[in-house]
NUKE-26574 format. One record per atom (N, C-alpha, C, O): x, y, z; residue in one letter. Coordinates in steps of 0.001 Angstrom, whole numbers, padded with zeros to 6 digits, always signed. Atoms other than C-alpha are relative to their C-alpha. Example, Ala and Ser with C-alpha at 12.3 -4.5 7.8 and 13.67 -1.06 7.14 Angstrom:
+000890-001190+000000a/+012300-004500+007800a/+000900+001200+000000a/+001936+001181+000665a/-000820-001190-000060s/+013670-001060+007140s/-000770+001090+000730s/-000261+002198+000899s/
***
This chain:
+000879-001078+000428x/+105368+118918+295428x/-001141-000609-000810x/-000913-001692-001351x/+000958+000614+000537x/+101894+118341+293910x/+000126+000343-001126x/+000921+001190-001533x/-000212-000228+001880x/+101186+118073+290048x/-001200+001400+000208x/-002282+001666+000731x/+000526-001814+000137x/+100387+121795+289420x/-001051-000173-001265x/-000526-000623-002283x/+000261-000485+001116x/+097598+122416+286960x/+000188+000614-000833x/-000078+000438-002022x/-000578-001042+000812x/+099183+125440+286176x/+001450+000212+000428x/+001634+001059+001302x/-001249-000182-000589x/+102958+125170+286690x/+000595+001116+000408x/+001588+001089+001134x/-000943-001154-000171x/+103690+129031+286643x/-000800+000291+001587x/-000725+001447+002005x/+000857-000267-000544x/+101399+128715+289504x/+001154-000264+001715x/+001109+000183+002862x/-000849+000794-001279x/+104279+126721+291757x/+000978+000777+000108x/+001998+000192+000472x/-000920-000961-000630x/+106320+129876+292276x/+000034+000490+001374x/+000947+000888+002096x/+000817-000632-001249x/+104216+130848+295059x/+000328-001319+001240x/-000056-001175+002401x/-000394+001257-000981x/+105546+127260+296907x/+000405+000650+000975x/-000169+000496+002053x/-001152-000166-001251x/+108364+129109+299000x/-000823+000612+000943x/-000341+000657+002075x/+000531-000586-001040x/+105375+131021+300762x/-000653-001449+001207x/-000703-001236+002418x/+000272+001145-000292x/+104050+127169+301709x/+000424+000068+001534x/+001561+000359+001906x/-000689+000533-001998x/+103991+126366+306163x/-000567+001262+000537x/-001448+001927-000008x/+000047-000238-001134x/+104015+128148+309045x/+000188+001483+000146x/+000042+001545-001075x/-000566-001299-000392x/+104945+132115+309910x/-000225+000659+001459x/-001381+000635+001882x/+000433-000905-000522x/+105093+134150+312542x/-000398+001638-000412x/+000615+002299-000641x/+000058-001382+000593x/+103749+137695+311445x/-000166+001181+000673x/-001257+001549+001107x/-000020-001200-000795x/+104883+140847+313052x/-000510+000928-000975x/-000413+000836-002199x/+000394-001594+000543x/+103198+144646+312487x/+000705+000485+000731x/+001053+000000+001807x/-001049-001179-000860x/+105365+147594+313517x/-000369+001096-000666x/-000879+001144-001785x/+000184-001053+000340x/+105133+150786+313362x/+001320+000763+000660x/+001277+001106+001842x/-001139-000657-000819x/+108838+152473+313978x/+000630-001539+000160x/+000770-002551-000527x/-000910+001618-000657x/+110711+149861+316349x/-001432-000245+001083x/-001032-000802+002105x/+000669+000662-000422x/+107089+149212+317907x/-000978-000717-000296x/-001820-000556-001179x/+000824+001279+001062x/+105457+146036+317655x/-001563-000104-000030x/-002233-000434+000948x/+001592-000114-000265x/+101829+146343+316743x/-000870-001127+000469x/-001795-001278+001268x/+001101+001223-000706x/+100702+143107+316895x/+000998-001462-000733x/+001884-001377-001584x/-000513+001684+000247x/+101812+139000+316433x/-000779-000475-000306x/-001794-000326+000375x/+000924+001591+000144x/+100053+136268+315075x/+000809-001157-000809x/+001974-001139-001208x/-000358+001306+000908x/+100475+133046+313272x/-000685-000266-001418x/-001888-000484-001568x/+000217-000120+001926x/+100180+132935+309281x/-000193-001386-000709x/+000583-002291-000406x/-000261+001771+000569x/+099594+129631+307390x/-000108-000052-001465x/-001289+000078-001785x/-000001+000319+001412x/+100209+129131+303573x/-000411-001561-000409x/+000377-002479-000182x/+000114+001425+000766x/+098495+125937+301829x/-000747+000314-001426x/-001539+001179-001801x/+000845+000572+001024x/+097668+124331+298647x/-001379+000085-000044x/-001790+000251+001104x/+001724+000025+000150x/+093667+124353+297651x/+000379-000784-000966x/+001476-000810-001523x/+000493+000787+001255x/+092088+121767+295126x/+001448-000317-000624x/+001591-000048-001817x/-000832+000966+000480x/+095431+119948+294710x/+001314+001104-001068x/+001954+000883-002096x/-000860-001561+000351x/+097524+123461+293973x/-000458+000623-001429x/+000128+000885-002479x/+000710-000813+001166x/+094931+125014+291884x/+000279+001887+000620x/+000493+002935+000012x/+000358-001370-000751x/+094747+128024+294290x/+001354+000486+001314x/+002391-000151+001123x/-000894-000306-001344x/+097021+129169+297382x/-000778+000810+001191x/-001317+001915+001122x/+001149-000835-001307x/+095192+130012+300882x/+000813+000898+001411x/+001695+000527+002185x/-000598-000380-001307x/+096074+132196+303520x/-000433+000181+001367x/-001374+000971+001450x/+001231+000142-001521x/+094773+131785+307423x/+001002+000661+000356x/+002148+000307+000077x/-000779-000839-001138x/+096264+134367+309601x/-001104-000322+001176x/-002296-000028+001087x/+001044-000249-001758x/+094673+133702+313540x/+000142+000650+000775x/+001149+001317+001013x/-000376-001087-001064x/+094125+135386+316002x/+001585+000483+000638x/+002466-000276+001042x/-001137-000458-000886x/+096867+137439+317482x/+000383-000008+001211x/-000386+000329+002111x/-000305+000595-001082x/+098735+136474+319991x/+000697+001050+000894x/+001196+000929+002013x/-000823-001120-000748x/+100142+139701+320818x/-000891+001362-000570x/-001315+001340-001726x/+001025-001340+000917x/+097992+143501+320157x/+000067+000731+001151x/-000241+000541+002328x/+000070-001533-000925x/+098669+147012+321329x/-001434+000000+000284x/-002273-000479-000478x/+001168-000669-000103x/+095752+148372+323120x/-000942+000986-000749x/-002121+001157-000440x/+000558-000922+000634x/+095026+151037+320516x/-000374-000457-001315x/-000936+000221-002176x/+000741+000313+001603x/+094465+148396+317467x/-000919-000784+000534x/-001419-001636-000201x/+001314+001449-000554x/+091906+146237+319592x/-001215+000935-000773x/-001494+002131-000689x/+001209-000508+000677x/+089015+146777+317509x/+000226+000389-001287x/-000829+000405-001921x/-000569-000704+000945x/+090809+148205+314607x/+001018-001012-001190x/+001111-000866-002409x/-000619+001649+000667x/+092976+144729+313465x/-000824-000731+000142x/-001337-000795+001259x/+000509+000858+000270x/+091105+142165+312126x/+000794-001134+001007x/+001985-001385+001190x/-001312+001044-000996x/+091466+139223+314897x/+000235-001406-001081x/+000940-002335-000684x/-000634+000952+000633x/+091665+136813+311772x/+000239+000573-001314x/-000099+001747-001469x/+000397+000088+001524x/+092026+136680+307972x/+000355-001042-001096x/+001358-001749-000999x/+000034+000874+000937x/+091522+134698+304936x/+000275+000824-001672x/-000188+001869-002129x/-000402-000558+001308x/+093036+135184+301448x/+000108-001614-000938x/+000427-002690-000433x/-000308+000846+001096x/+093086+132963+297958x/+000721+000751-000868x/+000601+001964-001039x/-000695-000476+001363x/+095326+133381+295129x/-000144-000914-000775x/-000036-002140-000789x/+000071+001377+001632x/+094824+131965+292014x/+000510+001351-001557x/+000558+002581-001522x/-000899-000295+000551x/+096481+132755+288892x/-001102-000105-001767x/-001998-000948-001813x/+000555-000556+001215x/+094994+133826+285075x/+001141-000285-000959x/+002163+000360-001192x/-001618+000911+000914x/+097309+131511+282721x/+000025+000901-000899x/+001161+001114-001323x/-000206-000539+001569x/+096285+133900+279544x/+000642+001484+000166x/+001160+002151-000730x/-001153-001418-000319x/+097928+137130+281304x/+000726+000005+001150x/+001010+001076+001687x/-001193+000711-000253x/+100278+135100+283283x/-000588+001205+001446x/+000510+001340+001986x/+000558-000786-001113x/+098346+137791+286538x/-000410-000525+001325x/-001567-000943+001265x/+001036+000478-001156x/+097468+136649+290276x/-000702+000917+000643x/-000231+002010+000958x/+001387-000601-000590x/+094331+137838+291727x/-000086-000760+001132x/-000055-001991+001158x/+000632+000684-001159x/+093438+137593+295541x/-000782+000499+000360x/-000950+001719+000389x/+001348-000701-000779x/+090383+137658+297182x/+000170-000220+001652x/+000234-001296+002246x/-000319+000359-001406x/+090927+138468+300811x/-001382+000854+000914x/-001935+001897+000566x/+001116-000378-000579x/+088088+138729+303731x/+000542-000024+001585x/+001317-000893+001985x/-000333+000599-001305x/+088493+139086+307390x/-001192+000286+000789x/-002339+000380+000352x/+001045+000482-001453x/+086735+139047+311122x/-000485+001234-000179x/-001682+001261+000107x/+000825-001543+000227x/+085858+142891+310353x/-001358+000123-001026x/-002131+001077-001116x/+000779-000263+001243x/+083692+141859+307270x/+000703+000834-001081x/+000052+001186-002065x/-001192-000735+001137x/+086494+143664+305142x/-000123-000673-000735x/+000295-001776-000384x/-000414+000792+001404x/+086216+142226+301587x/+001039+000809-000997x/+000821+001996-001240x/-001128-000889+001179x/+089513+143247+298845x/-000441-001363-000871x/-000924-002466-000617x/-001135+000681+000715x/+090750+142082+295857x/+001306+000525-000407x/+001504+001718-000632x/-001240-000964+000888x/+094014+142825+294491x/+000563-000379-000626x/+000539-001586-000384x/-000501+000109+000850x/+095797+142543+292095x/+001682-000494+000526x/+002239+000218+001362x/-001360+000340-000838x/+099492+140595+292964x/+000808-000558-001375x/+000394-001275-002286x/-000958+000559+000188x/+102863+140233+291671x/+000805-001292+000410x/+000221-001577+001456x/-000781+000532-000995x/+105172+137697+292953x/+001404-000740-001345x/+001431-001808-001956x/-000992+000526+000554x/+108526+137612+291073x/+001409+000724+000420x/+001391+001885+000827x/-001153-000436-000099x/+112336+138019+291472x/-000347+000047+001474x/-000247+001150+002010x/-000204-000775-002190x/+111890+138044+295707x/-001009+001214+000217x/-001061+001772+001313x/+000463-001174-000622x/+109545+140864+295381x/-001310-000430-000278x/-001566-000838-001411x/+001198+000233-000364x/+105918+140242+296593x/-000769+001289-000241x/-000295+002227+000400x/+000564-001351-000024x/+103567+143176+295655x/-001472-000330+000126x/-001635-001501-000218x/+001709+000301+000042x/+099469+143010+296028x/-000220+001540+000368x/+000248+002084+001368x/+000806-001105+000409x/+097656+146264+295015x/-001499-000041+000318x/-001938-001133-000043x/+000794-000082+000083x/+094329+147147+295835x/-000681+000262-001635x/+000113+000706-002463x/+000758-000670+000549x/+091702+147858+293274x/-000792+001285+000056x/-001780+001286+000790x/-000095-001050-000527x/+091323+151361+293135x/-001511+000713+000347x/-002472+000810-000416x/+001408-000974+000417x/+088517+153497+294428x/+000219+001352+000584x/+001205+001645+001260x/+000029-001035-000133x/+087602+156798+294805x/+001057+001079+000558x/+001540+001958-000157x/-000176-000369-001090x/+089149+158066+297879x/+001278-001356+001242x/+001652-001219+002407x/-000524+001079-000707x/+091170+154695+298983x/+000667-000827-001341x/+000083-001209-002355x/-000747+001095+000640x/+094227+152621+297427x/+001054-000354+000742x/+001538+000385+001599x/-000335+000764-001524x/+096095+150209+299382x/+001066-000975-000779x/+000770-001483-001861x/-000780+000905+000822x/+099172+148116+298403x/+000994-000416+001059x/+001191+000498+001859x/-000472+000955-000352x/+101281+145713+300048x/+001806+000055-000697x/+001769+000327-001897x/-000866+000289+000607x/+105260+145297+299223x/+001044-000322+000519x/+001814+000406+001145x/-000943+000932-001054x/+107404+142162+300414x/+001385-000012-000867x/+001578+000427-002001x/-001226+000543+000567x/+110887+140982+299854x/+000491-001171+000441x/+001140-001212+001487x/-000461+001241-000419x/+111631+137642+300090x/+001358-000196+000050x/+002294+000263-000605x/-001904-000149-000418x/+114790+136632+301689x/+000234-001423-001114x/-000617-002196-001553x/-000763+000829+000607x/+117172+134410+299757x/-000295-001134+000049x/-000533-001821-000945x/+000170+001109-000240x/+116660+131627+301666x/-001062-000502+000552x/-001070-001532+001227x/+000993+000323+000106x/+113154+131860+301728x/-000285-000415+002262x/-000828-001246+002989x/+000357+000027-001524x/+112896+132013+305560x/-000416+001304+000846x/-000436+001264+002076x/+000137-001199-000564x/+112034+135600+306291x/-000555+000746-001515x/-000111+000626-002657x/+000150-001212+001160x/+109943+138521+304263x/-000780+001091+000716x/-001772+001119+001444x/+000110-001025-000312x/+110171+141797+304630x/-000818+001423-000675x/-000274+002028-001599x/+000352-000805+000393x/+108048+144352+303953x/-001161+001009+000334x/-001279+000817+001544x/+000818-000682-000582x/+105009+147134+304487x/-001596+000127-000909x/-001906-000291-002025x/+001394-000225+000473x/+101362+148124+303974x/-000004+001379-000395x/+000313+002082+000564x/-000118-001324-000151x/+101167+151692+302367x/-001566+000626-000366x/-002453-000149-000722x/+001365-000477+000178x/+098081+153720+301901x/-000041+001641-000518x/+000513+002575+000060x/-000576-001325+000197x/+097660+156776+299715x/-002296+000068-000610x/-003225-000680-000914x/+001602-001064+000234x/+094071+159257+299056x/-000192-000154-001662x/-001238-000537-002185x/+000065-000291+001499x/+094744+159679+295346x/+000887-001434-001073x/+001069-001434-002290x/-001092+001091+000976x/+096995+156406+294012x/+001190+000387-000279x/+001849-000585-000648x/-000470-000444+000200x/+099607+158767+293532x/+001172+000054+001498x/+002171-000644+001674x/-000813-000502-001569x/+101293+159890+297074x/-000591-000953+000651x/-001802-001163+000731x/-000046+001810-000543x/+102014+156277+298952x/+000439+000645+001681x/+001287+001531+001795x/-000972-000089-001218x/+102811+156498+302882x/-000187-001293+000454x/-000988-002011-000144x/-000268+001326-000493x/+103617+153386+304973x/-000792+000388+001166x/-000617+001343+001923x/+000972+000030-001326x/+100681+152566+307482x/+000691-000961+000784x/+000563-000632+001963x/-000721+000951-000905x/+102791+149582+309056x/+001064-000633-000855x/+000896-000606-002074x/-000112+000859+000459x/+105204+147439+308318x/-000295-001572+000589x/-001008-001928+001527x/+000357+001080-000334x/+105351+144036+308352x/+000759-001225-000338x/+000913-001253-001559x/-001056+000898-000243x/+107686+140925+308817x/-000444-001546+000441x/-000761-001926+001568x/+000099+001176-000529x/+107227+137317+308374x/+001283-000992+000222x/+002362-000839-000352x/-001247+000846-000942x/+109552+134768+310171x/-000400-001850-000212x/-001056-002676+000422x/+000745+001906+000025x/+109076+131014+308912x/-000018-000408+001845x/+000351+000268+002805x/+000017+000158-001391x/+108362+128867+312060x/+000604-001385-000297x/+000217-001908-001342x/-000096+001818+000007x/+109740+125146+312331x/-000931-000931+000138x/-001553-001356+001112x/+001408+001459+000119x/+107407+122418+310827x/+000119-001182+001641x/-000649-002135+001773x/
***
């Protein structure tokens, strides 16, 4: 493992490699791609490349981003990670992210009319995480727009 600038920073390791990443909606599969977790600037930061999908219902073509990019980096004086994520749509977030005890959370920043949050569960043995995208009008009343399931892949 690399020398961490910020050691509370090397929690976020077990996301590190390869994924496959399913969307579902029900028991059907929205779409596949391939996920990639690395180091930045010598594990100052954590990056995320999702590529194109390798699998997509007909009714999200146009509607799923065919890539995306995310950073996390971490705020030592309120111990907080912040990501900035952009994709092939021109979609810019940030959000606001947890990541402790197995449970992965990333929150939008709220506006008006739109709040958006994210909430994984990392498996035990760090080879599978489970969890969904929910989306609510007011911040208040949450529904699940997909979920979503990553699957390490073999280095």
């Amino acid at each position: 493992m690399e020398n961490f600038v910020n050691p509370r920073l090397a929690r976020l390791g077990v996301l590190l490699g390869g994924w496959e990443l399913t969307t579902s909606q029900g028991d059907r599969v929205m779409s596949r791609a391939r996920t990639t977790f690395r180091w930045l600037d010598g594990g100052r930061f954590l990056s995320q490349r999702t590529d194109p999908q390798t699998e997509l219902v007909p009714e999200w073509e146009g509607l799923a981003p065919a890539w995306t990019d995310s950073i996390t980096g971490l705020d030592d004086h309120s111990d907080a990670f912040t990501v900035l994520y952009t994709d092939s749509r021109n979609v810019c977030r940030v959000y606001a992210m947890t990541f402790d005890d197995g449970q992965w959370v990333m929150t939008s920043r709220p506006a008006a009319d739109f709040h958006q949050r994210f909430i994984g569960v990392v498996a035990a043995d760090a080879t599978a995480i489970d969890g969904r995208w929910e989306a609510s009008p007011d911040g208040r009343v949450w529904a699940t727009d997909f979920d979503v399931s990553y699957r390490r892949l073999a280095d």
